[in-house]
Backbone as numpy.savetxt, mean C-alpha at the origin, in Angstrom:
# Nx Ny Nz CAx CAy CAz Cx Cy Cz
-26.07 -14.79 1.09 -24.94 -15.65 0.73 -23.84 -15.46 1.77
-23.11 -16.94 2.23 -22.00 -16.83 3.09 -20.70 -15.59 2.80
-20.43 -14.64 3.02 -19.19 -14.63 3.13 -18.24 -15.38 3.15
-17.26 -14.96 1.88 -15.98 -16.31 2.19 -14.57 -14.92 2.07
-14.42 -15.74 3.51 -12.64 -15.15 3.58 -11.54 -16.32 3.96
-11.05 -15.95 3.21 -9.59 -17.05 3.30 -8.53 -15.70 3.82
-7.54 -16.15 4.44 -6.40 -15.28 4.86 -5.67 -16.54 4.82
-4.21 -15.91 4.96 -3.11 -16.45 4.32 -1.86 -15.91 4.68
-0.82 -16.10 5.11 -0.32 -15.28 5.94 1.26 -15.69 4.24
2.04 -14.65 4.09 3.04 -14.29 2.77 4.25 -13.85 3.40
4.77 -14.78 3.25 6.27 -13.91 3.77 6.97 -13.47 2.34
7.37 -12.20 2.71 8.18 -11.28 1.79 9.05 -10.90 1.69
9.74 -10.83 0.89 11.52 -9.90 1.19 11.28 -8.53 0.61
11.20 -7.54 1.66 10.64 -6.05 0.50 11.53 -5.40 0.53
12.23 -4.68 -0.57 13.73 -3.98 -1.05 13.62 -3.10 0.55
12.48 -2.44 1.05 12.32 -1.45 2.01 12.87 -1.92 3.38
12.97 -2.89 3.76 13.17 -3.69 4.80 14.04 -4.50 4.79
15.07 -4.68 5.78 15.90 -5.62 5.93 15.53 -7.27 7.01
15.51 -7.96 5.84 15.13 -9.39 6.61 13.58 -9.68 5.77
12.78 -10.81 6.23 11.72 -10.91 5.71 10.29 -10.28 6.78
9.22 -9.78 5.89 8.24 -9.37 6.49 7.26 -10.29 6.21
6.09 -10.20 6.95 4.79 -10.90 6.73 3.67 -9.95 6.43
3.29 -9.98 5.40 1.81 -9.89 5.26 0.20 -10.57 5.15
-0.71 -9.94 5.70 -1.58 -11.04 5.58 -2.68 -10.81 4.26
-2.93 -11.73 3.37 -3.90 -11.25 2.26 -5.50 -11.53 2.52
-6.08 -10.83 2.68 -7.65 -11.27 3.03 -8.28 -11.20 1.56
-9.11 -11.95 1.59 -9.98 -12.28 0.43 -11.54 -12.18 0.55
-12.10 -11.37 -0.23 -13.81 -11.13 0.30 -14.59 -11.23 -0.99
-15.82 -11.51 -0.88 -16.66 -11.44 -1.68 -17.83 -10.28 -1.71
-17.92 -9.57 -0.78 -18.36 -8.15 -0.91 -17.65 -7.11 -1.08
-17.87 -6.39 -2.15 -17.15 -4.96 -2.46 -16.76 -4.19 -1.05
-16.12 -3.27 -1.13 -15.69 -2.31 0.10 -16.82 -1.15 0.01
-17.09 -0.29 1.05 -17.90 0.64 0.83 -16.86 1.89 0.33
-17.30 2.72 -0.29 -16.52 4.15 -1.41 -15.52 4.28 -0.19
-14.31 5.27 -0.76 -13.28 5.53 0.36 -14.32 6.98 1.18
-14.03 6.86 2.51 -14.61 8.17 3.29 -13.56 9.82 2.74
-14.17 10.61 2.41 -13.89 11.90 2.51 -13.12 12.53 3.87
-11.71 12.74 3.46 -10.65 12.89 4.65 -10.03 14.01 4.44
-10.26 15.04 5.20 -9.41 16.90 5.24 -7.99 15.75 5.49
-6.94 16.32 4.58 -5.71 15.78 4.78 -4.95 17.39 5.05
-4.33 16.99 6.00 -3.55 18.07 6.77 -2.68 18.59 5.60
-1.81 19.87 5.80 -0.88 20.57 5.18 0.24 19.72 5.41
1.31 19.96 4.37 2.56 19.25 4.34 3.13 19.62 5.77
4.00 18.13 6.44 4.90 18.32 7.58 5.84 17.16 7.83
7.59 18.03 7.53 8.32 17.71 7.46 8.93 16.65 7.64
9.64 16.27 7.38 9.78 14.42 7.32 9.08 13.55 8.05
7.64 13.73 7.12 6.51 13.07 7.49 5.64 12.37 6.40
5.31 11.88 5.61 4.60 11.05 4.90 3.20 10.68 5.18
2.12 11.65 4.75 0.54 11.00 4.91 0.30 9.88 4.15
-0.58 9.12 5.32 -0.71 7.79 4.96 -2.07 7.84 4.90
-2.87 7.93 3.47 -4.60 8.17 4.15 -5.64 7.03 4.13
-6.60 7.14 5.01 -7.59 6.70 5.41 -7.92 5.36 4.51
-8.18 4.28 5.41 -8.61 3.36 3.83 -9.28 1.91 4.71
-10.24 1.42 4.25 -10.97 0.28 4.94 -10.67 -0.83 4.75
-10.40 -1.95 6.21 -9.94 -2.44 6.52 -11.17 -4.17 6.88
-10.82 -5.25 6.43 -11.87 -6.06 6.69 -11.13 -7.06 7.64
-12.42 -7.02 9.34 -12.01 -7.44 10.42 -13.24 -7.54 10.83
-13.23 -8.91 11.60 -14.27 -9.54 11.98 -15.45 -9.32 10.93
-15.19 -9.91 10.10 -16.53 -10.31 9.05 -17.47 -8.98 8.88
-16.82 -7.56 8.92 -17.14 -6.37 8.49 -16.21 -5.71 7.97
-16.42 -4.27 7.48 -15.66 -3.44 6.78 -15.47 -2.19 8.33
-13.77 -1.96 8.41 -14.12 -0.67 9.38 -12.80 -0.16 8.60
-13.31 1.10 8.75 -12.24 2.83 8.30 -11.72 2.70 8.79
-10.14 2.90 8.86 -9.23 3.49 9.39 -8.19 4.51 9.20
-8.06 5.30 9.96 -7.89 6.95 9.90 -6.99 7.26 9.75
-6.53 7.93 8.03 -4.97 8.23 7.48 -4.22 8.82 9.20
-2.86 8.84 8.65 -2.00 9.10 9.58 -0.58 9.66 9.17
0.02 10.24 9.73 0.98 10.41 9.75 2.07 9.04 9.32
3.25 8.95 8.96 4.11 8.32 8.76 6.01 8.95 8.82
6.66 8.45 9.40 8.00 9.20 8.90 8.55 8.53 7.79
9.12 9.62 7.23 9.21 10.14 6.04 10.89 8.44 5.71
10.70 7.82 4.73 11.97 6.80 4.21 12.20 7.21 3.28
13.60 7.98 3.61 14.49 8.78 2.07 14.54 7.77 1.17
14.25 7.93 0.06 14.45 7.22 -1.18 13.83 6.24 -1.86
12.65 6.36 -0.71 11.09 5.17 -0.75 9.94 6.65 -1.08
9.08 5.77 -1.79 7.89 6.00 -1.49 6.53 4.99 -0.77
5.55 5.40 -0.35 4.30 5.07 0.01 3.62 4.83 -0.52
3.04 3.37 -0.70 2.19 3.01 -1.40 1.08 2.52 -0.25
-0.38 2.93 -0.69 -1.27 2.74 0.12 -1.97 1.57 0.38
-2.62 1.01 1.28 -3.54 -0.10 0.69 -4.44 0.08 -0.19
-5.02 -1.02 -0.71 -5.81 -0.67 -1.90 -6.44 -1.63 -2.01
-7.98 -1.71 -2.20 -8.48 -3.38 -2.77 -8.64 -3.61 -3.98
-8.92 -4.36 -4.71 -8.10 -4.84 -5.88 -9.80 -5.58 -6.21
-10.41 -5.81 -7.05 -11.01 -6.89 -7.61 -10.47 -7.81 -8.56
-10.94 -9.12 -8.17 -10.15 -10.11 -8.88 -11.03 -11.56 -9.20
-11.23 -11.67 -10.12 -12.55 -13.07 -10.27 -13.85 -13.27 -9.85
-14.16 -11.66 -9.19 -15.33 -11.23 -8.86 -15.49 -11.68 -7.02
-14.12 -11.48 -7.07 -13.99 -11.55 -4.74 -12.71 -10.22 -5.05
-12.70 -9.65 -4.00 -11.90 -8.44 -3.53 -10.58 -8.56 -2.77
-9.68 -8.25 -3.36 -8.30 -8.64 -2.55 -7.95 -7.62 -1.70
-7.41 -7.21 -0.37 -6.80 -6.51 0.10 -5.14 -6.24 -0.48
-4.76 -4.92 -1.58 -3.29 -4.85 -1.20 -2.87 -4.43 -0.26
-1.95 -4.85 0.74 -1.18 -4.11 2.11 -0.39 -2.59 1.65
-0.47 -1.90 2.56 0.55 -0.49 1.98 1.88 -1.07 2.25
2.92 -0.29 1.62 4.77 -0.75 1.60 5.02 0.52 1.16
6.26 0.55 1.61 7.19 1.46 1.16 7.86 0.57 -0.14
8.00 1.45 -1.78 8.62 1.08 -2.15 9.72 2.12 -2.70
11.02 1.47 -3.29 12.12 2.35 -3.65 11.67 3.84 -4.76
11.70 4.70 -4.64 11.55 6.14 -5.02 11.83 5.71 -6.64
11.58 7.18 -7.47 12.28 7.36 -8.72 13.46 8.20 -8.73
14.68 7.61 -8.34 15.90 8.50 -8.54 16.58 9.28 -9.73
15.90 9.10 -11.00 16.22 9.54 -12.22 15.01 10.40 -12.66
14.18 10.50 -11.99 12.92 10.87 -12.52 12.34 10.70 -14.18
12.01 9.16 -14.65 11.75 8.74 -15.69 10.42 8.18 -15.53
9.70 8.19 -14.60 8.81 7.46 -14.63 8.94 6.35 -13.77
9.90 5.65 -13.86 9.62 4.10 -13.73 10.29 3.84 -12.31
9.73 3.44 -11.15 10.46 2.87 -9.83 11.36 2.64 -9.57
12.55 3.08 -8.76 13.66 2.19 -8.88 13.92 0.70 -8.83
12.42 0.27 -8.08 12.53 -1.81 -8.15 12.43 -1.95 -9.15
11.93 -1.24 -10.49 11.43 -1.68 -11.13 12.46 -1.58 -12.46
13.29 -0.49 -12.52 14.37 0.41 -13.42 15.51 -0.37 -13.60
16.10 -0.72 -14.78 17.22 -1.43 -15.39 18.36 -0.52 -14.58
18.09 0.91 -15.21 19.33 2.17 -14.72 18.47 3.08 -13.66
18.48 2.91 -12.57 17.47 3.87 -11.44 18.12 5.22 -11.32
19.38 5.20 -11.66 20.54 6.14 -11.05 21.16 7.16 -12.09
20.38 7.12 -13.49 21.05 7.40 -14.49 20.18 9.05 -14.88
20.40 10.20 -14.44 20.21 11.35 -14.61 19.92 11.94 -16.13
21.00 10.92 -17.01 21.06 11.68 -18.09 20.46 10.44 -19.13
18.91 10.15 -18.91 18.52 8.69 -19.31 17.04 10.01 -19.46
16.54 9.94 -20.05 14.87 10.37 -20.85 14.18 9.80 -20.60
């Protein structure tokens, strides 16, 4: 059966970034192969591991090899990730998104009160 990929190019406004970004969404109908087994280095200082995760280019699947990142006070790292969806596979893109400043659980994009210490 054909492979079907559609790409699509998304412009975004991400709290992390000032101005708009582009992402591109690829769409597949074959699963990804398992994530590869990656020795992730020891913690180093305002640095952010970004790990390993497969990437679909030219009508195959190729690894690509966690990395280093510097470290965005008050963000976190979110990885790529593929997603199944209607039985085809979405690529999510990695982003930085805003941290938990209250430590409640919930994101600061996402938090009514992000800032509120004395909130449960």
């Amino acid at each position: 059966m054909k492979k079907l990929i559609i790409a699509a190019l998304l412009a975004g406004s991400f709290g992390a970034l000032h101005g708009t970004a582009q992402a591109q969404t690829i769409i597949v109908r074959e699963a990804p192969p398992p994530p590869r087994d990656e020795v992730v280095p020891g913690p180093r200082h305002g640095y952010v591991w970004a790990p390993g995760h497969w990437e679909y280019r030219h009508h195959r699947y190729v690894w690509v090899r966690g990395s280093w990142m510097r470290e965005r006070h008050g963000y976190r790292y979110n990885a790529p990730a593929w997603e199944q969806r209607d039985g085809q596979w979405m690529m999510r893109p990695g982003r930085w998104a805003h941290g938990d400043a209250d430590h409640d659980g919930v994101p600061n994009d996402m938090d009514r009160r992000p800032h509120d210490p004395t909130r449960n």
